[in-house]
The first five atom37 places (N, CA, C, CB, O) and aatype in JSON, in Angstrom:
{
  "aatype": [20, 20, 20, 20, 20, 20, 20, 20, 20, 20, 20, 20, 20, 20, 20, 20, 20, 20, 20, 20, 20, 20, 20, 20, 20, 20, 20, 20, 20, 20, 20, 20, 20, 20, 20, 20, 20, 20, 20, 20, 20, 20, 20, 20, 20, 20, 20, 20, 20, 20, 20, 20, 20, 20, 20, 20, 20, 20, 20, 20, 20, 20, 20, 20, 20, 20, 20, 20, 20, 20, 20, 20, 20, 20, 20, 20, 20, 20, 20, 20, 20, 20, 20, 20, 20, 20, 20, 20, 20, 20, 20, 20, 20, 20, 20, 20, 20, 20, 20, 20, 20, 20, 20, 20, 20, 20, 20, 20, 20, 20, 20, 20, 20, 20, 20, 20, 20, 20, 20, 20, 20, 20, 20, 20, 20, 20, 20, 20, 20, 20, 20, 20, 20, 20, 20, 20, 20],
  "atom_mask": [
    [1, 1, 1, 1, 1],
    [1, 1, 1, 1, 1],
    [1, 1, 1, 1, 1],
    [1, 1, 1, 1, 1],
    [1, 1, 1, 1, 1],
    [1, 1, 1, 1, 1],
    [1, 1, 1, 1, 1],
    [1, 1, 1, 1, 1],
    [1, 1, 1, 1, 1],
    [1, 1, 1, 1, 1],
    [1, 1, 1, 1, 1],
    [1, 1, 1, 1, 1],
    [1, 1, 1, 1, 1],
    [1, 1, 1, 1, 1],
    [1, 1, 1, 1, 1],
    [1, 1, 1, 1, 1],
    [1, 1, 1, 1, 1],
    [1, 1, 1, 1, 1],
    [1, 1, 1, 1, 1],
    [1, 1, 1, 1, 1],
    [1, 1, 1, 1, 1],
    [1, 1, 1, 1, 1],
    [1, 1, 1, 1, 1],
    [1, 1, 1, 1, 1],
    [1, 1, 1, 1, 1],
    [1, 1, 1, 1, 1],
    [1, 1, 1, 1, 1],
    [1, 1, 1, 1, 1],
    [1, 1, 1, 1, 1],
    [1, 1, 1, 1, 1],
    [1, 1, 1, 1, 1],
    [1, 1, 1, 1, 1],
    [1, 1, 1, 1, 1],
    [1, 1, 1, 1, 1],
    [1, 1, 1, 1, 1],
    [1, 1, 1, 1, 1],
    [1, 1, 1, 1, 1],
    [1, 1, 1, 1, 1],
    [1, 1, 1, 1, 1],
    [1, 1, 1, 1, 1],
    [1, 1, 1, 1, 1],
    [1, 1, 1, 1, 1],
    [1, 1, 1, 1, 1],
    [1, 1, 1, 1, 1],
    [1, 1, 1, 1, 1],
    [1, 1, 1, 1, 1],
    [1, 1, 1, 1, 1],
    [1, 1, 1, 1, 1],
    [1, 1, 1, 1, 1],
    [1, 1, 1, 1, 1],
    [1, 1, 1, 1, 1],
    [1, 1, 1, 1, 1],
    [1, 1, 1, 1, 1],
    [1, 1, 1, 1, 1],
    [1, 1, 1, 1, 1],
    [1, 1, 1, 1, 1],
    [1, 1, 1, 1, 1],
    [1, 1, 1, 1, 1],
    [1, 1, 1, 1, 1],
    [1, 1, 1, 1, 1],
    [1, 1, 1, 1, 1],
    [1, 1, 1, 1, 1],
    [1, 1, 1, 1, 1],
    [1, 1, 1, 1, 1],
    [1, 1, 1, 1, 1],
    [1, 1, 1, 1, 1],
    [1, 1, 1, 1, 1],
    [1, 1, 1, 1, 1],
    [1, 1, 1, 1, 1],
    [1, 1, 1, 1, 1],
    [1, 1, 1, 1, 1],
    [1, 1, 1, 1, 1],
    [1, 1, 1, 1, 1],
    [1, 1, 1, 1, 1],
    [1, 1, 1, 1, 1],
    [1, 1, 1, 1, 1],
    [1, 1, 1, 1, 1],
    [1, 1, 1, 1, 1],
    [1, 1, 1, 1, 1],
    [1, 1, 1, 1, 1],
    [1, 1, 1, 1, 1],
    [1, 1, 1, 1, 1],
    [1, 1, 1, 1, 1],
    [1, 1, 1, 1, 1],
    [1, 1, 1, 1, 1],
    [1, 1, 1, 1, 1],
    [1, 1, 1, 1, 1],
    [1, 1, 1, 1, 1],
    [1, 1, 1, 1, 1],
    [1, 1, 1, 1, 1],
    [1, 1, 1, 1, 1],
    [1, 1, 1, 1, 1],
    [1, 1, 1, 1, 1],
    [1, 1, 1, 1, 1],
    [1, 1, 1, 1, 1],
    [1, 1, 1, 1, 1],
    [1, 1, 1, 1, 1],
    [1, 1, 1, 1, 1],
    [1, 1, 1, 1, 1],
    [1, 1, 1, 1, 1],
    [1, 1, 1, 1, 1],
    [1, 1, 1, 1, 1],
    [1, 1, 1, 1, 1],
    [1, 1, 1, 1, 1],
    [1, 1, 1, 1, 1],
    [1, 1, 1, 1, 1],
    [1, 1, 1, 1, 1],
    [1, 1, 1, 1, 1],
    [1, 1, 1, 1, 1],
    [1, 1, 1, 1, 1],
    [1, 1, 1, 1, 1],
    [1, 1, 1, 1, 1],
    [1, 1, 1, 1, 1],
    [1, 1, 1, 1, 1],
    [1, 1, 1, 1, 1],
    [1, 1, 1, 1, 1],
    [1, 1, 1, 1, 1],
    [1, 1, 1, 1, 1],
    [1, 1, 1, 1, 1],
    [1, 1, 1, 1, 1],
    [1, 1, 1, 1, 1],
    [1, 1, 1, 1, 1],
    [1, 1, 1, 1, 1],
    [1, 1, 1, 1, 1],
    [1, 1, 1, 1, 1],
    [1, 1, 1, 1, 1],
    [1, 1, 1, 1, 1],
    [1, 1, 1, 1, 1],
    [1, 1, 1, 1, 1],
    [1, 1, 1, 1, 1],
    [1, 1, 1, 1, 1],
    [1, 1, 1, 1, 1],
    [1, 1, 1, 1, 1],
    [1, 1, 1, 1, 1],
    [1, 1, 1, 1, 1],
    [1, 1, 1, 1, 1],
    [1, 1, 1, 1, 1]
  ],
  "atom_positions": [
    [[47.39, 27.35, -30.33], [47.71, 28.76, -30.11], [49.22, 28.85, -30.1], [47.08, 29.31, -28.78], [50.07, 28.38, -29.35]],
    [[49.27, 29.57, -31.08], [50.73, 30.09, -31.02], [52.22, 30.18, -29.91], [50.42, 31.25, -31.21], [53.14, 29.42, -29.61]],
    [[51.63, 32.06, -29.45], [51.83, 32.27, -28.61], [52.0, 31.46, -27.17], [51.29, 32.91, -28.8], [50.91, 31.03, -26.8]],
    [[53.06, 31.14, -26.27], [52.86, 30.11, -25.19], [52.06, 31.33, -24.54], [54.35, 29.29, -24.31], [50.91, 31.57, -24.91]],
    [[52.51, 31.86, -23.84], [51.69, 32.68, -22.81], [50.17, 32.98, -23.16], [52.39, 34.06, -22.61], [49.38, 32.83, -22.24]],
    [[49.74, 33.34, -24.24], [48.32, 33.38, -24.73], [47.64, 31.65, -24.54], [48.36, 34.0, -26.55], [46.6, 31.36, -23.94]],
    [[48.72, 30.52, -25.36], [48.1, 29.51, -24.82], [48.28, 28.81, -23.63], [48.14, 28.83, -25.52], [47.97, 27.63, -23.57]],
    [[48.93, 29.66, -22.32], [49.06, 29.06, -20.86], [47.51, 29.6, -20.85], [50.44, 29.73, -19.54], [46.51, 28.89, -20.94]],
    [[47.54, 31.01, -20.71], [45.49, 32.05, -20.62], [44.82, 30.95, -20.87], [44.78, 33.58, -22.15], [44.37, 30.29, -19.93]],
    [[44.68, 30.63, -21.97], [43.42, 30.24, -23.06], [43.06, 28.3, -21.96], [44.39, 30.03, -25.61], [42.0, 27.69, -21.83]],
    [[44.72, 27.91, -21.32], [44.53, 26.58, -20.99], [43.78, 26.59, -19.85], [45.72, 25.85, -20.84], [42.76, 25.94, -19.64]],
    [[44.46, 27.51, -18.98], [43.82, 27.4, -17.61], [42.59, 27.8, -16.93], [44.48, 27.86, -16.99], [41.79, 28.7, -17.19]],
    [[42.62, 27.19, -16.28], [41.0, 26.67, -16.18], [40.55, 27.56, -15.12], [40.7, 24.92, -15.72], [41.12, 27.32, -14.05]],
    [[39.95, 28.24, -15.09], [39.56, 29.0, -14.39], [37.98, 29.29, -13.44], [39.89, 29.7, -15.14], [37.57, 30.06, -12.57]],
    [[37.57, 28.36, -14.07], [35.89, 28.15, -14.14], [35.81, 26.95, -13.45], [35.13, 27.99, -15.71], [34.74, 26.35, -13.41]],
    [[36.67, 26.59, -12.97], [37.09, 24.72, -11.88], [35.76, 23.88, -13.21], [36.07, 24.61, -8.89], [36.06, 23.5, -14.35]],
    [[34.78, 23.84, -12.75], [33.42, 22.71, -13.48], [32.98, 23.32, -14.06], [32.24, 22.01, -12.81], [32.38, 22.53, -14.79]],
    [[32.59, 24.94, -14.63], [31.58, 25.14, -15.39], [32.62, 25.75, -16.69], [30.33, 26.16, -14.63], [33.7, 26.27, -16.42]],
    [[32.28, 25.64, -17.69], [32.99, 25.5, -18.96], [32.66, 27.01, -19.78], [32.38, 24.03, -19.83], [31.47, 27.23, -19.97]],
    [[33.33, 27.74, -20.13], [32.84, 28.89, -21.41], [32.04, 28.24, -22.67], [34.31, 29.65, -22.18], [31.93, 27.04, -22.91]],
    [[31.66, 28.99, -23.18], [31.45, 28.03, -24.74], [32.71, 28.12, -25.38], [30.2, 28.66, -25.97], [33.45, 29.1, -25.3]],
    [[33.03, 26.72, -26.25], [34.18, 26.95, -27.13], [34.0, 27.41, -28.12], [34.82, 26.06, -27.42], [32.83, 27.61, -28.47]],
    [[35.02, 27.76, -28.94], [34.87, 29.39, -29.99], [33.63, 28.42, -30.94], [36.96, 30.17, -31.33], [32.74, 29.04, -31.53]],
    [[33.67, 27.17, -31.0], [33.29, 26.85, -32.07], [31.63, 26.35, -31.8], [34.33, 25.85, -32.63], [30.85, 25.96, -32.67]],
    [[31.37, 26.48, -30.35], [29.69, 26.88, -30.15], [29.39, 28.37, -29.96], [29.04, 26.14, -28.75], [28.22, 28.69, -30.18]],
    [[30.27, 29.38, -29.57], [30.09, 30.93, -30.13], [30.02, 30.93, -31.44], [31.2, 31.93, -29.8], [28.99, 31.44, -31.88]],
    [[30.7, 30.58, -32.12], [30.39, 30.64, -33.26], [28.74, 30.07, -34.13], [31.5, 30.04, -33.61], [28.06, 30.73, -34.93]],
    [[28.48, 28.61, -33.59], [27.28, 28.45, -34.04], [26.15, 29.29, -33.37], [27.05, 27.14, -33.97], [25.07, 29.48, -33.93]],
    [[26.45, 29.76, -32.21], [25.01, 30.3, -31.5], [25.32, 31.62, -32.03], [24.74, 30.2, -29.61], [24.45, 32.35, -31.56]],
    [[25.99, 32.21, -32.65], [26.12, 33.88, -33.26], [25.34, 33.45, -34.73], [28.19, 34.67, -33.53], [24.4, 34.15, -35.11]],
    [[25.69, 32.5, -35.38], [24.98, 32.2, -36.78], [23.63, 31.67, -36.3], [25.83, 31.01, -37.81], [22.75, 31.86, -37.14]],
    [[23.24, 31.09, -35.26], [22.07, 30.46, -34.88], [21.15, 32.18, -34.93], [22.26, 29.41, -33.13], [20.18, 32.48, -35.63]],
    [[22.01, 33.19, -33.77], [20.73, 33.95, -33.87], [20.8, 35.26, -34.91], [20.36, 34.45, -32.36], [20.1, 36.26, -34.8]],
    [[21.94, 34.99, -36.07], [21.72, 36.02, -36.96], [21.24, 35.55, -38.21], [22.85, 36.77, -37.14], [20.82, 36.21, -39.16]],
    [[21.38, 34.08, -38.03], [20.71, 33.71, -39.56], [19.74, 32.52, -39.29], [21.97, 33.17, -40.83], [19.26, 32.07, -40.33]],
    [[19.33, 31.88, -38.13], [18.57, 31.16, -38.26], [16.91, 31.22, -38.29], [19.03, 30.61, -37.6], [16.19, 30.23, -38.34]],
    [[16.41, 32.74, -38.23], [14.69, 32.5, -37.69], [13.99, 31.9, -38.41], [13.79, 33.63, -37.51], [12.95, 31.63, -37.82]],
    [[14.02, 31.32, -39.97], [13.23, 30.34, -40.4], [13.67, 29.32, -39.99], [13.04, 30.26, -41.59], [12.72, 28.56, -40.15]],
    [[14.86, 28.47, -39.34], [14.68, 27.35, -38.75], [14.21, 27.43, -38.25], [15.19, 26.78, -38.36], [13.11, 26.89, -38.35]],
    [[14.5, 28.13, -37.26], [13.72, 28.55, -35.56], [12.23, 27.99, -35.78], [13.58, 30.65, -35.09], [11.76, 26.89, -35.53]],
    [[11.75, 28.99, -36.25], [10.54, 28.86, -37.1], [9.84, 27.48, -37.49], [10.88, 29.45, -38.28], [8.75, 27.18, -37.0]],
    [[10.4, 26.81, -38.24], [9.89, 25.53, -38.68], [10.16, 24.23, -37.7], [10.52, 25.29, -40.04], [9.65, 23.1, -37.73]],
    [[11.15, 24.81, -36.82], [11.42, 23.45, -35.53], [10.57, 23.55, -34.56], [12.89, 23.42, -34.67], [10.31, 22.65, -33.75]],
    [[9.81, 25.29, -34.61], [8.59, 25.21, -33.9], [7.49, 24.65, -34.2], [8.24, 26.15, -33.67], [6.73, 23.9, -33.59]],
    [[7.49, 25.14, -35.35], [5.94, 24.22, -36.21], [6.39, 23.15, -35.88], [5.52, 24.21, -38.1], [5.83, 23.03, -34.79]],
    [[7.01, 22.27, -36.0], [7.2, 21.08, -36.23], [7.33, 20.23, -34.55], [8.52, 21.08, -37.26], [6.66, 19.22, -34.36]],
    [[7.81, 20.51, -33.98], [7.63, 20.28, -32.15], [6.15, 20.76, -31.92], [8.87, 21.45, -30.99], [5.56, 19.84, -31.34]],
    [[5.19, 21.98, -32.17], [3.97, 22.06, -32.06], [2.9, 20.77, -32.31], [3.77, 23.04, -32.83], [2.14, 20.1, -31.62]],
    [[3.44, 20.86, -34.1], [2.42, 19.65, -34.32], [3.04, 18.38, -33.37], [2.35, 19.16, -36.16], [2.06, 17.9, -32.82]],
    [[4.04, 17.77, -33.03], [4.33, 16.57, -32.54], [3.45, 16.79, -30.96], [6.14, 16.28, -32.55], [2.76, 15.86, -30.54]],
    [[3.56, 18.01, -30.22], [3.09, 18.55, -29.17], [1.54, 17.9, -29.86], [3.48, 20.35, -28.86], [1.6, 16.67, -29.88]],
    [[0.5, 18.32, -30.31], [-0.75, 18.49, -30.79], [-0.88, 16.57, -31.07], [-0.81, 19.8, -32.33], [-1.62, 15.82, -30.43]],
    [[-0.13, 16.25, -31.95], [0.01, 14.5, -32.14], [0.03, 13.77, -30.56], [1.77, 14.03, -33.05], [-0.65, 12.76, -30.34]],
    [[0.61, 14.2, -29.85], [0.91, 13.5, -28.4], [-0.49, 13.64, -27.79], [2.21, 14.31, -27.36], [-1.01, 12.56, -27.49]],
    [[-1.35, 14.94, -27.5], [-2.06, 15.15, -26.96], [-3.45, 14.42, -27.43], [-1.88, 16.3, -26.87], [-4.36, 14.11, -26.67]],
    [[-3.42, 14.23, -28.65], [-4.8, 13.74, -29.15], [-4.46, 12.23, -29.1], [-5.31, 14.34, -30.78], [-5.47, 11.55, -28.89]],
    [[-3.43, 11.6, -29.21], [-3.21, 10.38, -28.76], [-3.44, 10.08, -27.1], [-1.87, 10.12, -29.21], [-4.23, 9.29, -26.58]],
    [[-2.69, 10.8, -26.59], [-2.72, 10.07, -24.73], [-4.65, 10.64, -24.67], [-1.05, 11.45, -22.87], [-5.23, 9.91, -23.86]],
    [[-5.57, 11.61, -25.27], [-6.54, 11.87, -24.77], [-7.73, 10.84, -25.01], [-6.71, 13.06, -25.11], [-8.84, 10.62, -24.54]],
    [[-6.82, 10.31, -26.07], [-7.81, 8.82, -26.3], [-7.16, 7.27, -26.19], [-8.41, 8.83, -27.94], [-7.47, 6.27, -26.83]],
    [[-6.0, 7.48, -25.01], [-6.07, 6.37, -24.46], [-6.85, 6.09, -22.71], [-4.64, 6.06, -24.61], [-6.28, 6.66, -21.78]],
    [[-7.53, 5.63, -22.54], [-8.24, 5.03, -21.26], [-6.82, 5.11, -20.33], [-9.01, 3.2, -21.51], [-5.7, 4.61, -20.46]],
    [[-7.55, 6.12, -19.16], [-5.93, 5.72, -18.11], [-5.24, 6.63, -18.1], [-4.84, 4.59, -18.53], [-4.53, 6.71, -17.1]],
    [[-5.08, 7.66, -19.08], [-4.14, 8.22, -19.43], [-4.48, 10.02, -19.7], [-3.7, 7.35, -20.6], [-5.19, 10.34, -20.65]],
    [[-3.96, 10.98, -18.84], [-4.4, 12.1, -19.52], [-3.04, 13.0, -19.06], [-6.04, 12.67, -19.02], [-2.15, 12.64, -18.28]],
    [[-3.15, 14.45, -19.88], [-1.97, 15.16, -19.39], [-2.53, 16.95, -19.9], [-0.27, 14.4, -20.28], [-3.28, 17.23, -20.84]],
    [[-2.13, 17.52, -19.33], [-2.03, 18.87, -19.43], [-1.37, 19.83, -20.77], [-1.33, 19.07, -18.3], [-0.28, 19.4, -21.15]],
    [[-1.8, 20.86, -21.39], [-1.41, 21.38, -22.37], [-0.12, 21.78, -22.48], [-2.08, 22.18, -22.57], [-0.16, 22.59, -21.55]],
    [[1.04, 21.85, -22.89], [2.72, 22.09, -22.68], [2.57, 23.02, -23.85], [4.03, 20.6, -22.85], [2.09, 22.69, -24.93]],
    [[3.07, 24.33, -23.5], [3.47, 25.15, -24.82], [5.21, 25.6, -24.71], [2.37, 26.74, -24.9], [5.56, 26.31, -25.65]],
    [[6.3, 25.26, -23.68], [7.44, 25.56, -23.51], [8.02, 24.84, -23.4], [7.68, 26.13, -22.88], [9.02, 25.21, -22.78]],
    [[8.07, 23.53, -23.74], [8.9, 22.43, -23.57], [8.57, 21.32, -24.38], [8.92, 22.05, -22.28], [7.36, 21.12, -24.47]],
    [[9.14, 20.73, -24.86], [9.04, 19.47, -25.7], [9.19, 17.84, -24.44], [10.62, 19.63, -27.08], [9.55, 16.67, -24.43]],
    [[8.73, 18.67, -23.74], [8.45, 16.88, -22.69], [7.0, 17.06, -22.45], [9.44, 16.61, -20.7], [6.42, 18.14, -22.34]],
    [[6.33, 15.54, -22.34], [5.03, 15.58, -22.33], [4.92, 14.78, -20.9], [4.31, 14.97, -23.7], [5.26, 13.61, -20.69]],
    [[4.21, 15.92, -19.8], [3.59, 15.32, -18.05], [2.7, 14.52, -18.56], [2.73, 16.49, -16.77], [1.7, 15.04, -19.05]],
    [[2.85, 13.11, -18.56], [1.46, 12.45, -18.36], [1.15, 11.32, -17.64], [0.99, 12.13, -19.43], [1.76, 10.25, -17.62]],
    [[-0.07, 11.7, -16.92], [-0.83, 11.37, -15.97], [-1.12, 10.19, -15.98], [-1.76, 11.99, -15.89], [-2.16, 10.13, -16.65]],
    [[-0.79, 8.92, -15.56], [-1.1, 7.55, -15.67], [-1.84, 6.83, -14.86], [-0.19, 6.96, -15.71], [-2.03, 5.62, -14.89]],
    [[-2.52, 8.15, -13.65], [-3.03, 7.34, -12.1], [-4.2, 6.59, -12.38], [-3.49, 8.43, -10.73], [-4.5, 5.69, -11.59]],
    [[-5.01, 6.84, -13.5], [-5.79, 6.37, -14.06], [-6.21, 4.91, -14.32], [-5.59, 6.87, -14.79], [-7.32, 4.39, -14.46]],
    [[-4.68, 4.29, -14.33], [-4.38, 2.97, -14.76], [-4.17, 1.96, -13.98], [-3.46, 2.96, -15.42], [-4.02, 0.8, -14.36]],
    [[-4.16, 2.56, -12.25], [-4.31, 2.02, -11.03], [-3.32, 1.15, -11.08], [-5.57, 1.48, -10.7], [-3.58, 0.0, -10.72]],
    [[-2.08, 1.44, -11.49], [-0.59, 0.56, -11.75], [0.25, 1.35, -10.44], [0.36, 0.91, -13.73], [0.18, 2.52, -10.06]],
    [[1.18, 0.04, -9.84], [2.37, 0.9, -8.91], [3.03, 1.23, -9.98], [3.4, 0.12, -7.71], [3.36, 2.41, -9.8]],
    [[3.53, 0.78, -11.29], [4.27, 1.51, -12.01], [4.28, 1.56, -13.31], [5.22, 1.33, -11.72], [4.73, 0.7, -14.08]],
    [[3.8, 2.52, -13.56], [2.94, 2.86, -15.4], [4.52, 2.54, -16.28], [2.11, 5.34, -15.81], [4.65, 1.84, -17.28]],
    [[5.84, 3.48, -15.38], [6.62, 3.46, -15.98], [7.61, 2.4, -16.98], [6.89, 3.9, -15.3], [8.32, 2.36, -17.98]],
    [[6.94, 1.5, -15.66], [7.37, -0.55, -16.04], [6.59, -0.83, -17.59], [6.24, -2.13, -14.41], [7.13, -0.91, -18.69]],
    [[4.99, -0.94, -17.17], [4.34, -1.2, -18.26], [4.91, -0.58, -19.71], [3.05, -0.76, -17.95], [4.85, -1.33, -20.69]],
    [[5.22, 0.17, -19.8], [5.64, 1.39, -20.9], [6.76, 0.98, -21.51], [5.97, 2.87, -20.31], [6.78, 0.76, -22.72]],
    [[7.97, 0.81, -20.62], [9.14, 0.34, -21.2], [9.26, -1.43, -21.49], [10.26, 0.88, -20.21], [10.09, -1.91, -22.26]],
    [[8.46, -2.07, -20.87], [8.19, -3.4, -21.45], [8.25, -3.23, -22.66], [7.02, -4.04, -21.14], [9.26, -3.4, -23.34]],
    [[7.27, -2.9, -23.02], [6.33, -2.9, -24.52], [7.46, -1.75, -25.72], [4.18, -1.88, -24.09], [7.02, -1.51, -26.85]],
    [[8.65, -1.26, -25.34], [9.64, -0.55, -25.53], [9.21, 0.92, -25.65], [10.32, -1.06, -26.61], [9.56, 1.55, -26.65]],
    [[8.49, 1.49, -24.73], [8.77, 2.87, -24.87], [9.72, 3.73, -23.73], [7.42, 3.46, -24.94], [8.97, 4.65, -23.41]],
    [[10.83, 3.87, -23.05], [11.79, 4.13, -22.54], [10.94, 6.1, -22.69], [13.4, 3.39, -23.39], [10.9, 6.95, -23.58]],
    [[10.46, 5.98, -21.34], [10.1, 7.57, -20.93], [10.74, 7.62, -19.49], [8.23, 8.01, -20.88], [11.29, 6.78, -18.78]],
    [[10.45, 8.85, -19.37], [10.91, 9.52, -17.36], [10.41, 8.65, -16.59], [10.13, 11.17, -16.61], [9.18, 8.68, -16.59]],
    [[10.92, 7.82, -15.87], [9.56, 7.89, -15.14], [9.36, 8.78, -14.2], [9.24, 6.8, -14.54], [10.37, 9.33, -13.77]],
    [[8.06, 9.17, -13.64], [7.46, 10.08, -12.67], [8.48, 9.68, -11.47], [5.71, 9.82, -12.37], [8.68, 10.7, -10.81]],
    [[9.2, 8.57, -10.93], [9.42, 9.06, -9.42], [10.21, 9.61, -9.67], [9.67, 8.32, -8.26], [10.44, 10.27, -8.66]],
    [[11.46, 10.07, -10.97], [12.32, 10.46, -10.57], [12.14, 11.79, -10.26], [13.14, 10.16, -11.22], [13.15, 12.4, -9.89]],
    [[10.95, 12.47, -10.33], [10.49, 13.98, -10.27], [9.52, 13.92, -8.95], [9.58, 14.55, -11.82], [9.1, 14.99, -8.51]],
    [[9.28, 13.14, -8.53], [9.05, 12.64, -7.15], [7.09, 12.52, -7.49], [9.79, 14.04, -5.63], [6.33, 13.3, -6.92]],
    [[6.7, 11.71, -8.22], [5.59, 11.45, -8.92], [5.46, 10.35, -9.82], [5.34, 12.42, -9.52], [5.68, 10.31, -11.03]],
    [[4.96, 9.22, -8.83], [5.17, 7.9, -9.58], [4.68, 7.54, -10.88], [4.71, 6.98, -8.88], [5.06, 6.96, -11.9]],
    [[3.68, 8.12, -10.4], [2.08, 7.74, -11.23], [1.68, 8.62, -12.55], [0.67, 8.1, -10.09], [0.6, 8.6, -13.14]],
    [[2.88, 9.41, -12.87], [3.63, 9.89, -13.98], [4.43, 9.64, -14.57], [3.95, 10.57, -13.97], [5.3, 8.94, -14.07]],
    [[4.55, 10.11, -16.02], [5.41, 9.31, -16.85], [6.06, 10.58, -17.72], [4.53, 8.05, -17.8], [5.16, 11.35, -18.06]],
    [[7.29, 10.97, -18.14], [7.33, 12.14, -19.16], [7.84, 11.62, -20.16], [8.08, 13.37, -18.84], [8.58, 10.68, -19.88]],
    [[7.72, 11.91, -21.41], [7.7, 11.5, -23.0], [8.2, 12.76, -23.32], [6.17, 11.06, -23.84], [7.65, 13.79, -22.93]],
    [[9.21, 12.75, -24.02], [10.12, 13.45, -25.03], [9.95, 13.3, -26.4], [11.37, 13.1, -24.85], [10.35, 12.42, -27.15]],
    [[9.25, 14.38, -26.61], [8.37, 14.52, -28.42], [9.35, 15.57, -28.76], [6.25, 15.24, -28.64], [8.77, 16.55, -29.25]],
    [[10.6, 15.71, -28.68], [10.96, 16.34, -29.69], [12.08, 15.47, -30.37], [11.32, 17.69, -29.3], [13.28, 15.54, -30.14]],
    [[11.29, 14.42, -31.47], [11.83, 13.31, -32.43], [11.62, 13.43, -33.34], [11.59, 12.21, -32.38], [11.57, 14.62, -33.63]],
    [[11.33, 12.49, -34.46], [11.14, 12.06, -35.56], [9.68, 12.17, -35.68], [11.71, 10.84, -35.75], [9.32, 11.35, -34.84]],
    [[8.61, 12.67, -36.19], [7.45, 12.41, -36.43], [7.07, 10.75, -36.53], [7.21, 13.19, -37.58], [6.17, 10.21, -35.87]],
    [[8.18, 9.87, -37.75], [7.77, 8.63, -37.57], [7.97, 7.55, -36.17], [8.33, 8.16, -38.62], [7.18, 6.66, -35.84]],
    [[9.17, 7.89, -35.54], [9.43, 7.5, -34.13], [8.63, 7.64, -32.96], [10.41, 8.05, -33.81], [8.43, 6.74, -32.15]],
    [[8.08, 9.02, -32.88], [6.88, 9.48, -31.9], [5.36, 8.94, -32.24], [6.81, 11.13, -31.94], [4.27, 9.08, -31.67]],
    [[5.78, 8.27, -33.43], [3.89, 8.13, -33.73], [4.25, 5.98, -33.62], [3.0, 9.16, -36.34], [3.42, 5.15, -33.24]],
    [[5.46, 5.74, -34.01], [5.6, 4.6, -33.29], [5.77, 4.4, -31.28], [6.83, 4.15, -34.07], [5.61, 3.46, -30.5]],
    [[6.11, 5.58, -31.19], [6.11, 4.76, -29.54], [4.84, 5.41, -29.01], [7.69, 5.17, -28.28], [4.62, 5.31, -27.8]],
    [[3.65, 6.33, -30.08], [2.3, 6.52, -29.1], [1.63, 4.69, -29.73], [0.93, 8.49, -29.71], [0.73, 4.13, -29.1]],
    [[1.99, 4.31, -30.47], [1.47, 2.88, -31.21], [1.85, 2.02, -29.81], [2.5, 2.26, -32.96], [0.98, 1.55, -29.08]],
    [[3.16, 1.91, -29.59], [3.44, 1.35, -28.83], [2.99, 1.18, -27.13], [4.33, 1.59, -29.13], [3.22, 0.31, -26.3]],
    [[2.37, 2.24, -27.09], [2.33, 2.63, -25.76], [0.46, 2.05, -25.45], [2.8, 4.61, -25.62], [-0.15, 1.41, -24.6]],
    [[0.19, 2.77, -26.7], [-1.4, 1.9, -26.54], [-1.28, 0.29, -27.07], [-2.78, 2.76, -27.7], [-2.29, -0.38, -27.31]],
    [[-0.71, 0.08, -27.14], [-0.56, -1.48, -27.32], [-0.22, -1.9, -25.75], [0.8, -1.96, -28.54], [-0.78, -2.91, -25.33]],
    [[0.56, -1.25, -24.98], [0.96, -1.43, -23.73], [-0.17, -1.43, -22.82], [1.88, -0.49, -23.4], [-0.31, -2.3, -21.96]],
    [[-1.36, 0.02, -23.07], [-2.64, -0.29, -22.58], [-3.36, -1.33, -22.85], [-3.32, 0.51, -22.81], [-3.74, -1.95, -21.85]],
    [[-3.69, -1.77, -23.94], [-4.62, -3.06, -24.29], [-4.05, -4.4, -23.63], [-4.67, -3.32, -26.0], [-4.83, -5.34, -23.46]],
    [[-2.33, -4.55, -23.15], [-2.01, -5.3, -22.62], [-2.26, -5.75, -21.45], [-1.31, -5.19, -22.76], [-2.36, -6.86, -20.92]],
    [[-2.35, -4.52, -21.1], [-2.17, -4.28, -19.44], [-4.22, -4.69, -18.9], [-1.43, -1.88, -19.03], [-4.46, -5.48, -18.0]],
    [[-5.1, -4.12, -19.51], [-6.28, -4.31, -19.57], [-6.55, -6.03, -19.91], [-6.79, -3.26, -20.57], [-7.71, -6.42, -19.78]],
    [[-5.8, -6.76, -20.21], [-6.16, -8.31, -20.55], [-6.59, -8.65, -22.26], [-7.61, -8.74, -19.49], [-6.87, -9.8, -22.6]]
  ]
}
């Protein structure tokens, strides 16, 4: 900025920790909501089906169940099933790196973040039932 006095304004901080957007995320979130609704659009389809992929996988693993999510791309699932102190251990052994439940104060839960790669998410539901068959002997 040019101007010193416009760039003393523009420096000081005024907000101590919480930040404005900089011009150059105003800028993308003004093009996000004047020109994006077919992305919009297709990142929904596309998080839906991964949503729909997650669910028909954990519903046919033994041990394992979770609730329908239509607002979020994290998947609650229910591991009490598996009579483990910590599902979360088993899981990331076998490399699937999810929430675990205590940090939401719920051990015996696990949350999975499906909004990835279709091929990545369908490797760590591979992975994860491989983690069941392990864990079973």
């Amino acid at each position: 900025i040019e101007d010193a006095a416009m760039r003393r304004a523009f420096s000081s901080d005024l907000h101590a920790t919480v930040h404005d957007a900089s011009v150059f995320g105003y800028l993308g979130a003004l093009a996000a909501y004047r020109d994006a609704a077919r992305w919009l659009d297709a990142q929904l389809e596309y998080l839906r089906a991964n949503r729909d992929t997650v669910e028909k996988a954990v519903a046919s693993m033994p041990g394992l169940a979770m609730a329908h999510v239509e607002a979020t791309y994290l998947a609650w699932i229910d591991a009490s099933g598996l009579g483990l102190r910590d599902p979360h251990a088993l899981f990331l052994e076998h490399g699937v790196a999810m929430s675990p439940g205590a940090q939401f104060g719920a051990g015996q839960f696990v949350r999975l973040n499906f909004g990835t790669q279709r091929a990545r998410l369908t490797e760590a539901l591979r992975r994860m039932a491989g983690a069941l068959e392990a864990a079973r002997g």
